[in-house]
N, CA, C and O atoms as CSV, one atom per row, in Angstrom:
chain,resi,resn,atom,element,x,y,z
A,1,UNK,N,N,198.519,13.729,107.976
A,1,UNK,CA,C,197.384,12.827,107.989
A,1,UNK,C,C,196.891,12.624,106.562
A,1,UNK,O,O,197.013,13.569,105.782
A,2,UNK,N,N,196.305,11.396,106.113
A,2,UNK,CA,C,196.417,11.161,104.860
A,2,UNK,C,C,195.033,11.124,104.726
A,2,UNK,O,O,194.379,10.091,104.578
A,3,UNK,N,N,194.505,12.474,104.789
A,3,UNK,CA,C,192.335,12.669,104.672
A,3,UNK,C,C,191.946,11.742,103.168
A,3,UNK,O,O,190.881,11.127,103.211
A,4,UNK,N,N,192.715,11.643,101.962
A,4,UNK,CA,C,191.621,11.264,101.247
A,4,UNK,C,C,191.498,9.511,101.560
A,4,UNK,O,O,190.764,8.671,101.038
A,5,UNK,N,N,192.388,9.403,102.472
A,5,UNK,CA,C,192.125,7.649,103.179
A,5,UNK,C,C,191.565,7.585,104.225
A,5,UNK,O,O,191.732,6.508,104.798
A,6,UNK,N,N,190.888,8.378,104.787
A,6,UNK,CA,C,190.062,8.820,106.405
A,6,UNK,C,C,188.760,8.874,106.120
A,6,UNK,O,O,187.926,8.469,106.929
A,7,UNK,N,N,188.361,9.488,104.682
A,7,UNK,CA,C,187.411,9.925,104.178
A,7,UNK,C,C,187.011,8.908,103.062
A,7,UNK,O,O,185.876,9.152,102.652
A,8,UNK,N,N,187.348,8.296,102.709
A,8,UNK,CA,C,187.092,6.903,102.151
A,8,UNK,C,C,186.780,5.694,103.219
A,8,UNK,O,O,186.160,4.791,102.656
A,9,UNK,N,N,186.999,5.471,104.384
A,9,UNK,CA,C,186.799,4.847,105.551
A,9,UNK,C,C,185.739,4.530,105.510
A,9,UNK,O,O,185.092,5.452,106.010
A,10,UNK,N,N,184.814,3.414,105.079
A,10,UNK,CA,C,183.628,3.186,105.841
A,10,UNK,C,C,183.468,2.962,107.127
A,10,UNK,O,O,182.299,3.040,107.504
A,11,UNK,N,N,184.510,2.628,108.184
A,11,UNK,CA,C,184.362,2.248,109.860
A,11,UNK,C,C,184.261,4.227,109.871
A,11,UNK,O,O,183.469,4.598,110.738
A,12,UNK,N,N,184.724,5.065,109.311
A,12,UNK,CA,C,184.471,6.423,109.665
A,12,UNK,C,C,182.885,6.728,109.556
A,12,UNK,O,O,182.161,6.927,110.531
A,13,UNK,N,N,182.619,6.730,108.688
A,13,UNK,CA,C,180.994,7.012,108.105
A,13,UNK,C,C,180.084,6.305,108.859
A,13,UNK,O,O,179.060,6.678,109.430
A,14,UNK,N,N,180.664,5.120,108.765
A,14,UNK,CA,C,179.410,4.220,109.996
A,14,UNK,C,C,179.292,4.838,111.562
A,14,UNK,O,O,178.249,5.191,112.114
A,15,UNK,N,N,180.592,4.869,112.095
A,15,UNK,CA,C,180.255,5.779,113.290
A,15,UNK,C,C,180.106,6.772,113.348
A,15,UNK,O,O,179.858,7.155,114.491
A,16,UNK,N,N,180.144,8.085,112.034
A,16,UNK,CA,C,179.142,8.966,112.337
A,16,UNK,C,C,177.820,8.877,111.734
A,16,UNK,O,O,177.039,9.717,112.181
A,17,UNK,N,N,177.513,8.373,111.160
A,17,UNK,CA,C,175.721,7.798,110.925
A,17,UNK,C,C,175.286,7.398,112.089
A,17,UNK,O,O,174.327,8.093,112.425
A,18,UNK,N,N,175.717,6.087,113.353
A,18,UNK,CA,C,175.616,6.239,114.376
A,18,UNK,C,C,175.606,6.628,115.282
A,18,UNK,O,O,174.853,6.088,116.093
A,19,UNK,N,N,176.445,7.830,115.738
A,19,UNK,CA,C,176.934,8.862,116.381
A,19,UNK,C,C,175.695,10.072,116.095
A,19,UNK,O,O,175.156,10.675,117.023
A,20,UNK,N,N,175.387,10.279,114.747
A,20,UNK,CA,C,174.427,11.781,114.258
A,20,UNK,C,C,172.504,10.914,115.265
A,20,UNK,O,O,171.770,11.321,116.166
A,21,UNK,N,N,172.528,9.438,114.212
A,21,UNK,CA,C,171.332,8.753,114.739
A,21,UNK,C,C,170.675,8.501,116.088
A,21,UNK,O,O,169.484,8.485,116.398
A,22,UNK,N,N,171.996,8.272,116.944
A,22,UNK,CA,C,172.142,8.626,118.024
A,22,UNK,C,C,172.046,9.220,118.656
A,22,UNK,O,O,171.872,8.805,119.802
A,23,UNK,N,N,172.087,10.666,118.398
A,23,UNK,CA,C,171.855,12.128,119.441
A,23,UNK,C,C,170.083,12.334,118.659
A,23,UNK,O,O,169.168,12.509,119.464
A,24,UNK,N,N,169.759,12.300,117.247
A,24,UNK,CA,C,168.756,12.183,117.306
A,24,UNK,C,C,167.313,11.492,118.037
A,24,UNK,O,O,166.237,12.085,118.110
A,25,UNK,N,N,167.495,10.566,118.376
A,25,UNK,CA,C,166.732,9.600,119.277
A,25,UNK,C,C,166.874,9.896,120.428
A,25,UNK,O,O,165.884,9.968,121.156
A,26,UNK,N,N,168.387,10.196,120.998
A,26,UNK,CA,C,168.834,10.655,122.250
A,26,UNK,C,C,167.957,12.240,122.317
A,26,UNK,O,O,167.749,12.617,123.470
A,27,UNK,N,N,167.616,12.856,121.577
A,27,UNK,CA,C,166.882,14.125,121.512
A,27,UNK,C,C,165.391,14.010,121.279
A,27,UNK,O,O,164.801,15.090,121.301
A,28,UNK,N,N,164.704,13.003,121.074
A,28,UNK,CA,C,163.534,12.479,120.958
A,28,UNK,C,C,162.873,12.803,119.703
A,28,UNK,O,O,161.726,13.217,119.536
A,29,UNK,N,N,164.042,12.476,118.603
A,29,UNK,CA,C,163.177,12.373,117.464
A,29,UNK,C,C,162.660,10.886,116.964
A,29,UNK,O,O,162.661,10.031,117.849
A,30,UNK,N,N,162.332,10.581,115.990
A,30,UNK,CA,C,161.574,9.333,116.168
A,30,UNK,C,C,162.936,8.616,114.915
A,30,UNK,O,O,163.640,8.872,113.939
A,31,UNK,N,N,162.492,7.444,116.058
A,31,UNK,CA,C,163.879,6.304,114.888
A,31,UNK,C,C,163.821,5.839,113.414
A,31,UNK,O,O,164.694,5.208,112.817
A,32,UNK,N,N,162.391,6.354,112.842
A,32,UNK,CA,C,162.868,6.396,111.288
A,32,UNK,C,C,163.135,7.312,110.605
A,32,UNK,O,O,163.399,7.228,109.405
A,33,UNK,N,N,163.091,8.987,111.689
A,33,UNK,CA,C,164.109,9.903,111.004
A,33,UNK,C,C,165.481,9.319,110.976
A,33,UNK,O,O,166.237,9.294,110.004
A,34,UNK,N,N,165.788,8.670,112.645
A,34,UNK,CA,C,167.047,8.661,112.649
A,34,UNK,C,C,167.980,7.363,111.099
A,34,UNK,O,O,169.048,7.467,110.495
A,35,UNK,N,N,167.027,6.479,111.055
A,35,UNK,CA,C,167.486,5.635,110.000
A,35,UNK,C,C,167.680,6.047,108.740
A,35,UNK,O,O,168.667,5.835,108.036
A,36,UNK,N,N,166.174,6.966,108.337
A,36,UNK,CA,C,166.447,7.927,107.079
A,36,UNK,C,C,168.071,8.639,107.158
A,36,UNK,O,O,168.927,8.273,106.352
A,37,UNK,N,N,168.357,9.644,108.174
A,37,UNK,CA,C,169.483,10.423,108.318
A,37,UNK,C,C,171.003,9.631,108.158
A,37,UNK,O,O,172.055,10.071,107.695
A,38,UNK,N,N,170.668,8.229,108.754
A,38,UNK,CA,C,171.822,7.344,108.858
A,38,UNK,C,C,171.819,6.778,107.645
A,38,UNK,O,O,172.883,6.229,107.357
A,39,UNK,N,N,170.998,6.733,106.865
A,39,UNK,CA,C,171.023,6.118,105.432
A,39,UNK,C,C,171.555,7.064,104.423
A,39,UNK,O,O,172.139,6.612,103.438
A,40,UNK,N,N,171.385,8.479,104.604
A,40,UNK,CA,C,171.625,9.633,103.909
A,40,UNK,C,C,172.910,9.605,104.093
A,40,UNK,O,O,173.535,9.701,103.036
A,41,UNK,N,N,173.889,9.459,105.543
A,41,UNK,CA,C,175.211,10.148,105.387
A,41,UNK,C,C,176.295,8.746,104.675
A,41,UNK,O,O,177.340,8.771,104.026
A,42,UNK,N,N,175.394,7.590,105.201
A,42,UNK,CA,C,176.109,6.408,104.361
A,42,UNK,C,C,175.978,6.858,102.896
A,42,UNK,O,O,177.017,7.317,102.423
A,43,UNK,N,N,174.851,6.815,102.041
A,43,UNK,CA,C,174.995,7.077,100.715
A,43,UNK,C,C,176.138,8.247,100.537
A,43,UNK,O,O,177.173,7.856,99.997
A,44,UNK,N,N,176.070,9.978,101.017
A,44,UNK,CA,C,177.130,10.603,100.506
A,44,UNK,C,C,177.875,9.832,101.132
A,44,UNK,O,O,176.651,9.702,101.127
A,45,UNK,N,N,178.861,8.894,101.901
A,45,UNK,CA,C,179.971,8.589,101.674
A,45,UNK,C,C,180.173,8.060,101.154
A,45,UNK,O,O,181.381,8.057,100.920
A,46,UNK,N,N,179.343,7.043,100.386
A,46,UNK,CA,C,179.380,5.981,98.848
A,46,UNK,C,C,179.831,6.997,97.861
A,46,UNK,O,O,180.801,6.587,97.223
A,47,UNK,N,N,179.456,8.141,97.545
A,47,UNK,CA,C,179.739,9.189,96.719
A,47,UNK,C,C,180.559,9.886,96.776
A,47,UNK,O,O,181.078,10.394,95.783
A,48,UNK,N,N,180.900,10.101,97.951
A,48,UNK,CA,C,182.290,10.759,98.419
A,48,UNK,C,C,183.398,9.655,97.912
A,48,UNK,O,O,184.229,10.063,97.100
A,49,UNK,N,N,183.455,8.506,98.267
A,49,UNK,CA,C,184.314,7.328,97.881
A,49,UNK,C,C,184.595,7.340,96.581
A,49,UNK,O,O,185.751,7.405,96.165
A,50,UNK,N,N,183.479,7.274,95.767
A,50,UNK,CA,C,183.741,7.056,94.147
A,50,UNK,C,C,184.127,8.212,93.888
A,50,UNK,O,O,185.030,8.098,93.059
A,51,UNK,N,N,183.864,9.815,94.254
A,51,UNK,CA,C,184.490,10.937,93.301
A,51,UNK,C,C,185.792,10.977,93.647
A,51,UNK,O,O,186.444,11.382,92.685
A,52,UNK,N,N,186.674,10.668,94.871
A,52,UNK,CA,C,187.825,10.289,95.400
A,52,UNK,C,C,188.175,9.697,94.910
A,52,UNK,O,O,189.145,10.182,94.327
A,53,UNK,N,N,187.966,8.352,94.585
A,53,UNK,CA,C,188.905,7.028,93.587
A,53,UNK,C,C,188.798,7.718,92.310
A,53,UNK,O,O,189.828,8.341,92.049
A,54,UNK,N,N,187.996,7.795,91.538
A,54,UNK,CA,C,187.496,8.590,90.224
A,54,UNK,C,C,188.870,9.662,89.957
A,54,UNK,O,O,189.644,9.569,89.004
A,55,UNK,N,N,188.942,10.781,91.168
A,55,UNK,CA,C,189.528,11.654,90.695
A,55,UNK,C,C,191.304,11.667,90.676
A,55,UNK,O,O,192.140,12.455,90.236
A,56,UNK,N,N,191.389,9.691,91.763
A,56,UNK,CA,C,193.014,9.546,92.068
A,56,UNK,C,C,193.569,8.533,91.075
A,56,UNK,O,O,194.708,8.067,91.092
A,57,UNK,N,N,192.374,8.202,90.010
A,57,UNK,CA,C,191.976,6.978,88.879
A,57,UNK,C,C,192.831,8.367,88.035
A,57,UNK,O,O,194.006,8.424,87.671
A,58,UNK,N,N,192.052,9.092,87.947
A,58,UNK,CA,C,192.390,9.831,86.627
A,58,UNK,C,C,193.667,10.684,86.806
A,58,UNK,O,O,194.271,10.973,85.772
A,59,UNK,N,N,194.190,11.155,88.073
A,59,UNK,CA,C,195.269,11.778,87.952
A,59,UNK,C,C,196.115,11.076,87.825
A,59,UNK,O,O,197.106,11.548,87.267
A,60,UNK,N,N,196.167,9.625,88.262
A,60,UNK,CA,C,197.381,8.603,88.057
A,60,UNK,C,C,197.365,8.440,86.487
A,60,UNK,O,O,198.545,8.359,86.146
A,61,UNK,N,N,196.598,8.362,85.459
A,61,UNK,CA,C,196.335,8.446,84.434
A,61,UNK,C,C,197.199,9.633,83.655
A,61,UNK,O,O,198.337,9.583,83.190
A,62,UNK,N,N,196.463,10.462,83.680
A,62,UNK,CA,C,197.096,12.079,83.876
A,62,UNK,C,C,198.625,12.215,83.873
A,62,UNK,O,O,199.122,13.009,83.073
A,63,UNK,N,N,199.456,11.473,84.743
A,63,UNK,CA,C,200.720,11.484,84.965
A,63,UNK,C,C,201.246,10.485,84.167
A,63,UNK,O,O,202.345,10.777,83.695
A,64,UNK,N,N,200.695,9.107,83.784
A,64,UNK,CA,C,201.088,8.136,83.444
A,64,UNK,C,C,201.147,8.809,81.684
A,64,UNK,O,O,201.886,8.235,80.884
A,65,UNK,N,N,200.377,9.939,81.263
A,65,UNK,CA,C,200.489,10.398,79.980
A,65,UNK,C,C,201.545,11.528,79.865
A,65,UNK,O,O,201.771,12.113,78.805
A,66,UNK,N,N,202.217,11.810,81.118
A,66,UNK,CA,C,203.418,13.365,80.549
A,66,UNK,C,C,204.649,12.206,80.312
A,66,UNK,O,O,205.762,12.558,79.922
């Protein structure tokens, strides 16, 4: 399975921001925790995305110099 392309996925991240937001409300917390929380796991995967490209930027680099 090829995780650092699973984990770059935004259709992944979106359904678990939906999925987490979801059991929250479904548990009776109130829906602008749940939006806060769904906004939180979108941003780390914006961050997760860039240190991933960043770090497959520079090893292709890396190789392209031996």
């Amino acid at each position: 399975m090829d995780w650092k392309r699973k984990l770059t996925s935004r259709k992944l991240w979106l359904a678990v921001a939906a999925f987490v937001s979801g059991l929250i409300v479904a548990f009776g917390g109130a829906e602008s925790t749940a939006n806060t929380v769904a906004g939180v796991i979108l941003q780390g995967a914006a961050v997760l995305g860039y240190l991933l490209a960043e770090g497959l930027t520079d090893a292709a680099a890396a190789d392209g110099r031996r």
